[in-house]
C-alpha positions as CSV (number, residue, x, y, z in Angstrom):
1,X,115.4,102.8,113.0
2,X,118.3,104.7,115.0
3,X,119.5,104.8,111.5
4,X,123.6,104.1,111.6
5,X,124.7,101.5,109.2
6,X,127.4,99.0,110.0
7,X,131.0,100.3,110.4
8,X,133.6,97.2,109.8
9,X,136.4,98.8,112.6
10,X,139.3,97.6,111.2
11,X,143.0,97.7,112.2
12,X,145.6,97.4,109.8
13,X,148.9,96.6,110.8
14,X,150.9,98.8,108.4
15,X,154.1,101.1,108.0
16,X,153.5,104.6,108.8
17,X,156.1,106.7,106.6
18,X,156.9,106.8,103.5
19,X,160.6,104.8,102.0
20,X,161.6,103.3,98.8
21,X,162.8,99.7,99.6
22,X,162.3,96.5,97.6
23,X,158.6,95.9,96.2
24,X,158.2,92.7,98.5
25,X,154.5,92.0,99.7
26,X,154.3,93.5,104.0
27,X,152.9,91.0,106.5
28,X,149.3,92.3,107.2
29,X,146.6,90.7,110.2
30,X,143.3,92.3,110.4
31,X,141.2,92.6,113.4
32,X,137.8,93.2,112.5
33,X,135.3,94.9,115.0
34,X,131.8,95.2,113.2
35,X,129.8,98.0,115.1
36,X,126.3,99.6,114.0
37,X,127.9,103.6,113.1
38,X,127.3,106.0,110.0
39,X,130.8,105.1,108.8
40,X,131.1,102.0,106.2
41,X,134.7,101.2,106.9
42,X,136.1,98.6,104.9
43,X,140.0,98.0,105.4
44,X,142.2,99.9,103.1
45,X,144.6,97.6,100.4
46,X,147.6,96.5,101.9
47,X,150.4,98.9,101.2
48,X,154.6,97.4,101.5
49,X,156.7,100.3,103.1
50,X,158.2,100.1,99.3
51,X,158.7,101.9,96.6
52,X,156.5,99.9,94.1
53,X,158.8,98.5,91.3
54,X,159.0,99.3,87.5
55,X,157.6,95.8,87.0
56,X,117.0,105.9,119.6
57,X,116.7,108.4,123.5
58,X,114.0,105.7,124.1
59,X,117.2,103.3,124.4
60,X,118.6,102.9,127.7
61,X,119.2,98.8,128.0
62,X,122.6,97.3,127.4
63,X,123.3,93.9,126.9
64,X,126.3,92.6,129.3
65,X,127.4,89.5,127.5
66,X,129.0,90.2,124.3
67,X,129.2,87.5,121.7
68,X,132.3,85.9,119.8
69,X,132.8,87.2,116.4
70,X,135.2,85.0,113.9
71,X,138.2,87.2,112.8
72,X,139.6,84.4,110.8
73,X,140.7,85.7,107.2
74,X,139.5,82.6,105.0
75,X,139.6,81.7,101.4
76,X,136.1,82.9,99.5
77,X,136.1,79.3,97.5
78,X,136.4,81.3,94.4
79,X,135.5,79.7,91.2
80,X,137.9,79.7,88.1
81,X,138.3,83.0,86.6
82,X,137.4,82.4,83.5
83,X,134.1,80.7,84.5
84,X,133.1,83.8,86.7
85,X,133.4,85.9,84.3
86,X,131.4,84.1,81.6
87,X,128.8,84.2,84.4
88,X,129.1,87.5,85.7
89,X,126.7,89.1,84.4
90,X,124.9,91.3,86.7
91,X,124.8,94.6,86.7
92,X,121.7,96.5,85.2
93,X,121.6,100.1,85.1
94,X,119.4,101.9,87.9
95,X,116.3,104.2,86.4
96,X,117.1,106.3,83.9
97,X,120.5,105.2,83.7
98,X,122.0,106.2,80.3
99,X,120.9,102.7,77.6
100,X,123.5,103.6,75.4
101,X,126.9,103.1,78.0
102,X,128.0,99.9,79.7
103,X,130.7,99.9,82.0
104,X,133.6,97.1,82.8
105,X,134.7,96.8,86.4
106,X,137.5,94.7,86.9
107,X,139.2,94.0,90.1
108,X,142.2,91.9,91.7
109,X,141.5,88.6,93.3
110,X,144.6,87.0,94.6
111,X,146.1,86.1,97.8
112,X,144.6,86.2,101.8
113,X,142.5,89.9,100.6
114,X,140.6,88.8,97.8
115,X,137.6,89.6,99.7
116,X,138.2,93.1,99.6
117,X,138.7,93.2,96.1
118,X,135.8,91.4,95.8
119,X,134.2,94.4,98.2
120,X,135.7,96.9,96.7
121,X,134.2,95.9,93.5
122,X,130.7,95.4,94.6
123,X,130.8,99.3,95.6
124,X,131.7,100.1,92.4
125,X,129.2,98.6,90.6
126,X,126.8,99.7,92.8
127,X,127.7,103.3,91.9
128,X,128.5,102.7,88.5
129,X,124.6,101.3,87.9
130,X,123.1,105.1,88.3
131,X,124.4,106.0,85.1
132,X,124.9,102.3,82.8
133,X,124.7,98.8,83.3
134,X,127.9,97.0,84.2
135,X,129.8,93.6,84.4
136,X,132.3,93.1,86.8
137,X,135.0,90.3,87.0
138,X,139.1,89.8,87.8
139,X,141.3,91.6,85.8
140,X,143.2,88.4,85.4
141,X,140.1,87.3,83.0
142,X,140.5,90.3,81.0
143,X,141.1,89.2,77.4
144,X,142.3,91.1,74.5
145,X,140.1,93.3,73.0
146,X,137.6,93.2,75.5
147,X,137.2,96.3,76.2
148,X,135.6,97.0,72.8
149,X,132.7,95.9,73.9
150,X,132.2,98.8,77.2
151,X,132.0,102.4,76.5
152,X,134.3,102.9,80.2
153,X,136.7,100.4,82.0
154,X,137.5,101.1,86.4
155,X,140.4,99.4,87.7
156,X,140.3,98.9,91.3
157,X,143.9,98.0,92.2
158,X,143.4,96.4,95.7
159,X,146.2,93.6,95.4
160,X,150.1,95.1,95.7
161,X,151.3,93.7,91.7
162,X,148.4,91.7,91.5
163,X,149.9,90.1,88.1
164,X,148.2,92.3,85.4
165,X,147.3,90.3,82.2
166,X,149.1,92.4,79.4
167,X,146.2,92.6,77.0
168,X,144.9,94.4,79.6
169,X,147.9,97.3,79.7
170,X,148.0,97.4,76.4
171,X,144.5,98.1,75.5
172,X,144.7,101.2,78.5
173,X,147.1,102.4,76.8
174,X,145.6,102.4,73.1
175,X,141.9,102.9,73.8
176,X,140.4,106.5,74.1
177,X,137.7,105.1,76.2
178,X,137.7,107.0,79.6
179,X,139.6,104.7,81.8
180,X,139.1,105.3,85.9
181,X,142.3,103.5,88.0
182,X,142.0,103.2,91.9
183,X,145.3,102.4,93.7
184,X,147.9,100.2,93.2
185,X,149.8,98.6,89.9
186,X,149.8,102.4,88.1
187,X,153.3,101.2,88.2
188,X,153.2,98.0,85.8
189,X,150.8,100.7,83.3
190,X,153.9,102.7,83.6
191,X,156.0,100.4,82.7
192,X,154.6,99.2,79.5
193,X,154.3,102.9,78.4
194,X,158.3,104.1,78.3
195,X,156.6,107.2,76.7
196,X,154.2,107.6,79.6
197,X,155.1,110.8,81.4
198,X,155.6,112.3,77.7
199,X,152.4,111.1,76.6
200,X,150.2,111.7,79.2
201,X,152.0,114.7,81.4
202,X,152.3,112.6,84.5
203,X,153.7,110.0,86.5
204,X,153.8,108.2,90.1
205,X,156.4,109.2,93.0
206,X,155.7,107.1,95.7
207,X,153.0,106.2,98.5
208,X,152.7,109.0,101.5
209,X,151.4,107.6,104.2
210,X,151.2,110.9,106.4
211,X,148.0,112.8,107.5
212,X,146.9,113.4,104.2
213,X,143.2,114.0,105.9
214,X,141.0,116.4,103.8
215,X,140.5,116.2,99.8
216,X,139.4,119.4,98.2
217,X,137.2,118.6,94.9
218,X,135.1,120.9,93.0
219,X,135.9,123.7,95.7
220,X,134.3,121.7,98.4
221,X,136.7,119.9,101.3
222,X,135.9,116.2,101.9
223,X,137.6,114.3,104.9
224,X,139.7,111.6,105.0
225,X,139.8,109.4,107.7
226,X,143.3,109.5,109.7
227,X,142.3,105.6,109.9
228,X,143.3,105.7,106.1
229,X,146.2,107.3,106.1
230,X,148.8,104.0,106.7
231,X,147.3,102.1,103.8
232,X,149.0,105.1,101.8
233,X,148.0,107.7,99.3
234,X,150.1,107.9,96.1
235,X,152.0,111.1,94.9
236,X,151.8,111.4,91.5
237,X,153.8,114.6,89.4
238,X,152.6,116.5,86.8
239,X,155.0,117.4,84.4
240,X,153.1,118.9,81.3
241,X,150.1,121.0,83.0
242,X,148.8,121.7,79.4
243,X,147.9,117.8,79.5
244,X,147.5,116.5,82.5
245,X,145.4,118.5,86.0
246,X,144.5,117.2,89.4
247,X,140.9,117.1,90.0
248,X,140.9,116.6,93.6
249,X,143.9,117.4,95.6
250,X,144.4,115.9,99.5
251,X,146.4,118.4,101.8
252,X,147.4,117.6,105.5
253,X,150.3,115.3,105.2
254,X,154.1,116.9,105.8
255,X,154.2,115.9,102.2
256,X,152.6,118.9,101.4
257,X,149.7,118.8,98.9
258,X,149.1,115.5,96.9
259,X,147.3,115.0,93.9
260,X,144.6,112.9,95.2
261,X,143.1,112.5,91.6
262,X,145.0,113.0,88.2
263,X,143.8,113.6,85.2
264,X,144.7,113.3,81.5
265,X,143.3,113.0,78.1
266,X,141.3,109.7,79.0
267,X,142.7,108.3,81.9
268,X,141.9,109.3,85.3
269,X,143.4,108.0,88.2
270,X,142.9,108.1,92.0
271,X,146.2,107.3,94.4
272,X,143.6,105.1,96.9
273,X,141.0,103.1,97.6
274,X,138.6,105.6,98.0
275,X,136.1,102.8,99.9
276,X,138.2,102.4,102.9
277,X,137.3,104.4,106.5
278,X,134.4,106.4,104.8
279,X,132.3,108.9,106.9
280,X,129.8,111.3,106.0
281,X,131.3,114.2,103.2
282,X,133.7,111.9,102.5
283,X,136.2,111.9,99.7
284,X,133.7,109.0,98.6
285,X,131.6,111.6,97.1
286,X,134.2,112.6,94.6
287,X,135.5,109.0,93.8
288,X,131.5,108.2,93.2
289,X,131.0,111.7,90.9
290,X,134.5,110.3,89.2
291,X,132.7,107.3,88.6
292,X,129.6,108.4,87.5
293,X,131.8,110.3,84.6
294,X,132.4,107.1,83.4
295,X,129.8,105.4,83.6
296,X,127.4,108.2,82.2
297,X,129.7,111.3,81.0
298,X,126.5,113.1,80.2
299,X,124.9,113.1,83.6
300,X,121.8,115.6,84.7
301,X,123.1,117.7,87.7
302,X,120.0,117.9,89.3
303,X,119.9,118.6,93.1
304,X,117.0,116.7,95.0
305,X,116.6,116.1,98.8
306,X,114.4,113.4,100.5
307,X,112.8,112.9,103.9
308,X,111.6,110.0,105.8
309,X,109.8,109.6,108.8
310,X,111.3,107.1,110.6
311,X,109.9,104.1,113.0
312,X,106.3,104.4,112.8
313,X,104.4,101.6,114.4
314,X,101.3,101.0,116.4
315,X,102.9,102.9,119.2
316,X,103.0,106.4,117.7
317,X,101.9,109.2,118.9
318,X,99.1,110.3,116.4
319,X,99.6,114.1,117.6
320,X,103.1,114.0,116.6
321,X,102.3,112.5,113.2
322,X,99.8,114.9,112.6
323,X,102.3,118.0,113.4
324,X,105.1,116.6,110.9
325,X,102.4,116.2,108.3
326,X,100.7,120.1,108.4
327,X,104.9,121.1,108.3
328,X,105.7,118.8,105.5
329,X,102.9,120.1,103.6
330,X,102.8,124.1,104.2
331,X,106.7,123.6,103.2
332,X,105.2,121.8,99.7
333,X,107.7,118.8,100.6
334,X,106.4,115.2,100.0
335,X,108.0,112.5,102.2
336,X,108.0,108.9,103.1
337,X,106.6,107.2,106.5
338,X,108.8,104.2,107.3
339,X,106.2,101.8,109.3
340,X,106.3,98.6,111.1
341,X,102.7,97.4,111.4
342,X,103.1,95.2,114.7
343,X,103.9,96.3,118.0
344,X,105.7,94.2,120.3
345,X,107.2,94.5,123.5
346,X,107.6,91.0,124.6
347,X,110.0,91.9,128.0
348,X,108.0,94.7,128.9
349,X,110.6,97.0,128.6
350,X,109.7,100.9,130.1
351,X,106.1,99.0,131.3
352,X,106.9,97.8,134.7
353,X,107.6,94.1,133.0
354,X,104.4,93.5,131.4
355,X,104.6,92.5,128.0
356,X,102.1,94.2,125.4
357,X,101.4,93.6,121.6
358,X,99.6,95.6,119.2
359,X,98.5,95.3,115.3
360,X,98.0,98.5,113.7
361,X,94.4,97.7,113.2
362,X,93.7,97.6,117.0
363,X,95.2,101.8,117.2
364,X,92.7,103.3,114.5
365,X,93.9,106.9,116.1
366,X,97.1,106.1,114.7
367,X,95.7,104.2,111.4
368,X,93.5,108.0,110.9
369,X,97.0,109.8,111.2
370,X,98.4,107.7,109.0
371,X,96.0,108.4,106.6
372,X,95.9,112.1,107.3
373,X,100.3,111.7,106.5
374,X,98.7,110.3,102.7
375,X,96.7,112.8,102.2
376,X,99.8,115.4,102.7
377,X,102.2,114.1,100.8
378,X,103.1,110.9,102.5
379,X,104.4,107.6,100.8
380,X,104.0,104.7,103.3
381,X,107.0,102.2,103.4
382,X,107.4,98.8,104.6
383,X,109.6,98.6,107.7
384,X,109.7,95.3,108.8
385,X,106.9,93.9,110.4
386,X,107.6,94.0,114.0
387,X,111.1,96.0,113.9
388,X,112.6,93.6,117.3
389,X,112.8,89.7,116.8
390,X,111.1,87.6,119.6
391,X,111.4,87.8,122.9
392,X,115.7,88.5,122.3
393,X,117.5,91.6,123.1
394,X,119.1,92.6,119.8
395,X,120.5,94.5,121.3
396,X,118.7,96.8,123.1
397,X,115.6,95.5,124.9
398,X,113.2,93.6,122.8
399,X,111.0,96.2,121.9
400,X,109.9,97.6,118.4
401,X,111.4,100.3,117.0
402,X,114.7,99.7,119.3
403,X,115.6,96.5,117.9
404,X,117.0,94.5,114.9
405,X,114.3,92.6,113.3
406,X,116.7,90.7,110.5
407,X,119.8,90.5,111.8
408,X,121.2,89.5,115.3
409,X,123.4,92.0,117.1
410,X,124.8,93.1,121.1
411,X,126.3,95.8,122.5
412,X,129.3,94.8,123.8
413,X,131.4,95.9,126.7
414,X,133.2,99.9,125.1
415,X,129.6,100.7,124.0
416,X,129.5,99.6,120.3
417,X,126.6,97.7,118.5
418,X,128.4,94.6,117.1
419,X,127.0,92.8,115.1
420,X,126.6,88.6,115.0
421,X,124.9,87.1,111.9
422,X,121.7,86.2,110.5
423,X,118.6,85.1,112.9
424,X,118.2,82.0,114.2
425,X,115.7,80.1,111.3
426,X,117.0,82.6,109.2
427,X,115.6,81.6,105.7
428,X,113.9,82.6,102.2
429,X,110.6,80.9,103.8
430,X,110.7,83.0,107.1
431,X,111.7,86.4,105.5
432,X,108.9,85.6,103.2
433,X,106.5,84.9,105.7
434,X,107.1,88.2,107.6
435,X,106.5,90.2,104.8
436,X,103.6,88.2,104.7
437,X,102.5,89.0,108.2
438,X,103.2,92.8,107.2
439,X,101.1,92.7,104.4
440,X,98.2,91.1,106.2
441,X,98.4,93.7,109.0
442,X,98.7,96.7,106.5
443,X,95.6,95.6,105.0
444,X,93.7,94.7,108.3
445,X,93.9,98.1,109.0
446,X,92.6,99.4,105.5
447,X,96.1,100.0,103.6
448,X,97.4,98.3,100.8
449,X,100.8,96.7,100.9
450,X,103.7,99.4,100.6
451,X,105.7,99.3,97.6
452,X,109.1,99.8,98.7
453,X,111.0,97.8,101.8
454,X,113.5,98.9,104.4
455,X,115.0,96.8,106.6
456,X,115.1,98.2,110.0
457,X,118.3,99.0,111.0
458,X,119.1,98.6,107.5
459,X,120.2,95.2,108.2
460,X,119.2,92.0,106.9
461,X,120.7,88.8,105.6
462,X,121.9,88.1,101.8
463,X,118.6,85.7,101.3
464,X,116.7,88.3,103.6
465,X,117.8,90.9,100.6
466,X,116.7,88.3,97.6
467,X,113.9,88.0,99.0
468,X,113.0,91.7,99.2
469,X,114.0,92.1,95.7
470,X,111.2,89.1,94.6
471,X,108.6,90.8,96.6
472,X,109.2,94.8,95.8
473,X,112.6,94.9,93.5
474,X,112.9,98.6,95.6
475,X,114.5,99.4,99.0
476,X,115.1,102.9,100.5
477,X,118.2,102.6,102.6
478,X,121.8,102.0,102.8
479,X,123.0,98.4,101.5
480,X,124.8,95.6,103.6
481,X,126.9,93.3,101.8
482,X,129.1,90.5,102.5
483,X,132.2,88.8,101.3
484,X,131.6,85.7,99.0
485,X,128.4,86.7,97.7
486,X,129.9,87.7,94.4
487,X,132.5,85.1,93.6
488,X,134.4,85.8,90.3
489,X,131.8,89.1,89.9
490,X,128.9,86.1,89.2
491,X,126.7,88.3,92.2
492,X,124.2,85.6,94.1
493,X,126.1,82.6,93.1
494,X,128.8,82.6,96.2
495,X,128.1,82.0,99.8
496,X,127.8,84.9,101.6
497,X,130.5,85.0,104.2
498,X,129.0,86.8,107.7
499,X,132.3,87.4,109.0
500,X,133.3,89.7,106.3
501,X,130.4,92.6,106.7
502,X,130.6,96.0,104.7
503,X,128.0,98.5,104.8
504,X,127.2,101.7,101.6
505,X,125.5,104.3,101.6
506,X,125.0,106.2,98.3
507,X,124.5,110.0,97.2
508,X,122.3,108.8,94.3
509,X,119.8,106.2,92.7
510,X,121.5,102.8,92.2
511,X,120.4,99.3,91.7
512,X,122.5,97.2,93.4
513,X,124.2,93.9,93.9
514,X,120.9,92.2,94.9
515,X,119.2,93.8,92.1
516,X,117.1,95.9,93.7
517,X,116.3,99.8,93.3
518,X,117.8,101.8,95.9
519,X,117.2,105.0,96.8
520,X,119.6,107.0,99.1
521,X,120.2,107.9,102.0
522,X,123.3,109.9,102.4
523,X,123.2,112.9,105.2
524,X,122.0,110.5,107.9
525,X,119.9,111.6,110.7
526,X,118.9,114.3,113.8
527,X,120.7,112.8,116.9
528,X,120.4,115.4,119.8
529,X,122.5,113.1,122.2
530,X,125.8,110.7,121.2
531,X,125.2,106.9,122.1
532,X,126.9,103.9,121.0
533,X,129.9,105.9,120.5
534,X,128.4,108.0,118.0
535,X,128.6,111.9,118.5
536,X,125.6,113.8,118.7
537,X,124.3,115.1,115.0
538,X,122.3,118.4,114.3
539,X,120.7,120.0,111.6
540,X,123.8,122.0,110.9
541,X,125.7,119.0,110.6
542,X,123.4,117.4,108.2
543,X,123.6,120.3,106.3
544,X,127.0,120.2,105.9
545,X,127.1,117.0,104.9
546,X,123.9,117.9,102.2
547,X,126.6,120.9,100.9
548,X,129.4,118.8,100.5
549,X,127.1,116.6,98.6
550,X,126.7,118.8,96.4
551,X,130.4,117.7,94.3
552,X,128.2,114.7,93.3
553,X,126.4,115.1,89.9
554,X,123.0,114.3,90.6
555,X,123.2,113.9,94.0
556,X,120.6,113.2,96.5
557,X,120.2,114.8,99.7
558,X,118.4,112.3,101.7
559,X,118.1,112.2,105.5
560,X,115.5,110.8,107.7
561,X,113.7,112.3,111.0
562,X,112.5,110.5,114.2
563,X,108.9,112.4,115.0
564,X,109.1,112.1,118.4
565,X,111.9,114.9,118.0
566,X,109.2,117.3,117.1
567,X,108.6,119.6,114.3
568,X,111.8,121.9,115.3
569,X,114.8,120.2,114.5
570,X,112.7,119.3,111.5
571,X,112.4,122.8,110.3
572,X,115.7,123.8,110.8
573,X,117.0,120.6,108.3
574,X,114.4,121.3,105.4
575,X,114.8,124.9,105.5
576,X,118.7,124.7,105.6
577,X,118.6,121.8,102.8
578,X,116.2,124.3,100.8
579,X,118.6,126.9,101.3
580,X,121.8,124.6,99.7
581,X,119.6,124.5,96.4
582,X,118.0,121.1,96.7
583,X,114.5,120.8,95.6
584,X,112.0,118.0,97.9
585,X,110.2,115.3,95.5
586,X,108.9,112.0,96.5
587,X,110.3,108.8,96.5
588,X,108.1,108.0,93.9
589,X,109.6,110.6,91.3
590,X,113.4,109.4,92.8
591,X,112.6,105.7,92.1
592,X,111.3,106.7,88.4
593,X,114.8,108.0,87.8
């Protein structure tokens, strides 16, 4: 897999400055752009101009004939508040998660951007599972009392005055619960608290909407996207330092510095959505160790790196498989092969036209380094069966290892991998019968079936996903989600909507939406040469991205490694990951929690 996950490019028609005027609801249009980058860029909240009231190298083919992809901002076909949150009951904790905590997400749902509530909400969870199970639904089903029955409660205010149920304020205000709030409607908490900035040492000012573009959190800087700056960052003021503190503080904006998180006595609370425009060492990170000290307040900080060989098929070269191996294992590091066991090059791409098709069986020098990867420390994963899908360009040329297998996709005319929908057939049956196909060709050539799926490109359809979860219930990747699929919180009783397309990665252990164990993969990938419009990435810049990592309790420093790169770039990663203080297990030991 090239290994960038889907970036939703979104412009966002806002205000750029920062004015009290009346807290009417801005005219917004989105213009979505879906393209294959590291980035998972979902569009920030809508934000009025208002004070808010006291109420792969091998690749060289490019497709020419880019597709049509539907902008239209539809309804989700929600169902009744009330009844999605009787059903909404997904949500288990990820291994080792703590059996004792269970979290409440809640999360607006009205008007034209209920999807991203919806999305935003899904992220959450997904987080919130490494440390405690979780239901999610609207805020607007929240009933009195209900909160009784969590051990944490996160807000994610996405909706400008979404109409907050009362019980709802009122049981902020009284429990001692921690209580995480992301964005917008601090103001009607506010309100129902006269006492507030007394009691809690603290209050809002107003959104800035400058160039508020790095976040400094446990001593680390994170980055901001500039892309995130109009959907506006609230100010908050501490009054009483002796109660209230800024955990993370974002500097860059003619504002000067901004609390980017406050803090005090139970209630924290971020002045963003922190799942808009996020990058690698993003202020993500801190908004996902904020939520994990909710979800788990008594998380392990270990620090543990991962490393995958990526796009292994019948083509390899065993000599390079070989050379990774003897590294891997005089550094004592274990490591996952990611392997598709049929190759296929139906157009004949880089052979002169001729098409060509190999099982793994039928290369037993590349079945014998395979096994000699086992015998060093290597965990074989399924990676699709032939990594390409028939005889289309999606989106490259056809050929395994370069191509989308579950998902269709083109390159369109600026360079960037857009993608298009599910496969044509696209079904439970055929996903099923090409992990079938896998399966039989992993055992024709003397291996059992893998344990643990990804999905090259790390794309695949919702039923594509259920079905991975029936046949392994673990996936090492970064997720794909789409609006719909979680109507009301109820996750896999909506209809996925593949016009609204998110992507996450995560700095730790999850189980997510789909239910499956995920392990992560959060400091990307060695790119020597930019393409698609992605820059080039180095060891050094993984690294970096591993050290700013580090702000996450428990975090996972997991990157993956082409071997046709050689053993050099290689070397320069693990050694410079050894050096931040992570320790290399397998898969295996991540997956057991």
């Amino acid at each position: 897999m090239k290994g960038r996950l889907l970036k939703v490019a979104v412009g966002v028609a806002l205000a750029v400055s920062v004015l009290p005027a009346p807290a009417a609801q801005a005219d917004l249009s989105l213009d979505l752009n879906l393209g294959e980058i590291v980035d998972n860029v979902l569009p920030g909240p809508s934000t009025p101009d208002t004070t808010p009231s006291t109420t792969s190298p091998r690749i060289t083919k490019r497709t020419t004939q880019p597709g049509v992809i539907s902008t239209v901002l539809g309804t989700l076909g929600l169902s009744s508040t009330a009844q999605a949150a009787a059903t909404g009951t997904n949500g288990g904790g990820a291994p080792g998660a703590r059996t004792s905590q269970k979290t409440l997400v809640l999360y607006d749902n009205t008007g034209p951007w209920a999807w991203l509530g919806e999305a935003y909400a899904v992220q959450t969870g997904n987080l919130v599972s490494h440390g405690s199970s979780y239901v999610m639904h609207p805020v607007g089903a929240y009933t009195a009392g209900e909160i009784s029955g969590y051990t944490g409660v996160i807000y994610i205010g996405s909706t400008y005055d979404e109409p907050l149920p009362v019980a709802f304020l009122d049981d902020v205000l009284a429990t001692t619960k921690p209580v995480l709030w992301m964005a917008h409607n601090i103001w009607q908490l506010t309100a129902r608290a006269p006492s507030f900035a007394t009691t809690y040492g603290w209050n809002w000012v107003q959104y800035d909407t400058g160039a508020a573009t790095n976040v400094r959190y446990e001593n680390t800087d994170l980055s901001r996207d500039p892309l995130a700056t109009p959907s506006g960052l609230m100010i908050t003021q501490i009054s009483n330092p002796a109660i209230a503190s800024a955990p993370a503080v974002a500097t860059g904006s003619v504002a000067g510095p901004i609390n980017w998180a406050t803090k005090a006595k139970n209630l924290t609370y971020i002045g963003e959505i922190p799942f808009s425009y996020v990058g690698h060492g993003d202020r993500y990170l801190a908004a996902a160790d904020l939520i994990s000290k909710v979800s788990n307040p008594t998380m392990a900080d270990r620090k543990r790196a991962l490393v995958r060989i990526e796009d292994v098929g019948p083509d390899a070269d065993p000599n390079e498989l070989r050379a990774i191996a003897d590294y891997l294992r005089a550094q004592n590091v274990p490591f996952s092969i990611a392997v598709y066991p049929r190759f296929a090059n139906p157009l004949g791409a880089d052979n002169n036209g001729v098409a060509e098709f190999a099982n793994l069986a039928q290369r037993p020098q590349v079945v014998n380094a395979l096994r000699y990867m086992t015998q060093r420390g290597g965990t074989i994963l399924m990676h699709g069966y032939t990594h390409q899908f028939g005889t289309a360009i999606n989106p490259y040329d056809g050929r395994s290892g370069n191509d989308f297998e579950f998902y269709m996709a083109h390159v369109n005319e600026n360079d960037s991998v857009i993608y298009d929908g599910p496969v044509p057939g696209d079904s439970a049956s055929w996903m099923q019968g090409r992990i079938n196909s896998a399966t039989t060709a992993f055992n024709l050539a003397g291996f059992t079936r893998p344990t643990i799926f990804e999905p090259p490109h790390y794309a695949a359809s919702a039923v594509d996903y259920q079905v991975i979860q029936q046949n392994f219930g673990k996936r090492y990747d970064r997720g794909l989600y789409f609006g719909g699929y979680c109507p009301g919180g109820a996750c896999g009783t909506g209809t996925p909507d593949y016009s609204k397309i998110y992507g996450q990665y995560f700095p730790y252990l999850v189980r997510d939406v789909y239910g499956s164990v995920v392990a992560p993969e959060a400091v990307g990938n060695v790119e020597p040469e930019p393409f698609n419009n992605h820059p080039a990435r180095l060891p050094a810049d993984l690294v970096k991205t591993a050290q700013q990592l580090k702000v996450v309790d428990d975090g996972v420093a997991s990157f993956f490694y082409h071997p046709y790169l050689g053993t050099g770039y290689l070397q320069q990663t693990v050694q410079g990951l050894k050096n931040a203080g992570y320790t290399f297990v397998s898969v295996g030991t991540l997956m057991a929690g």
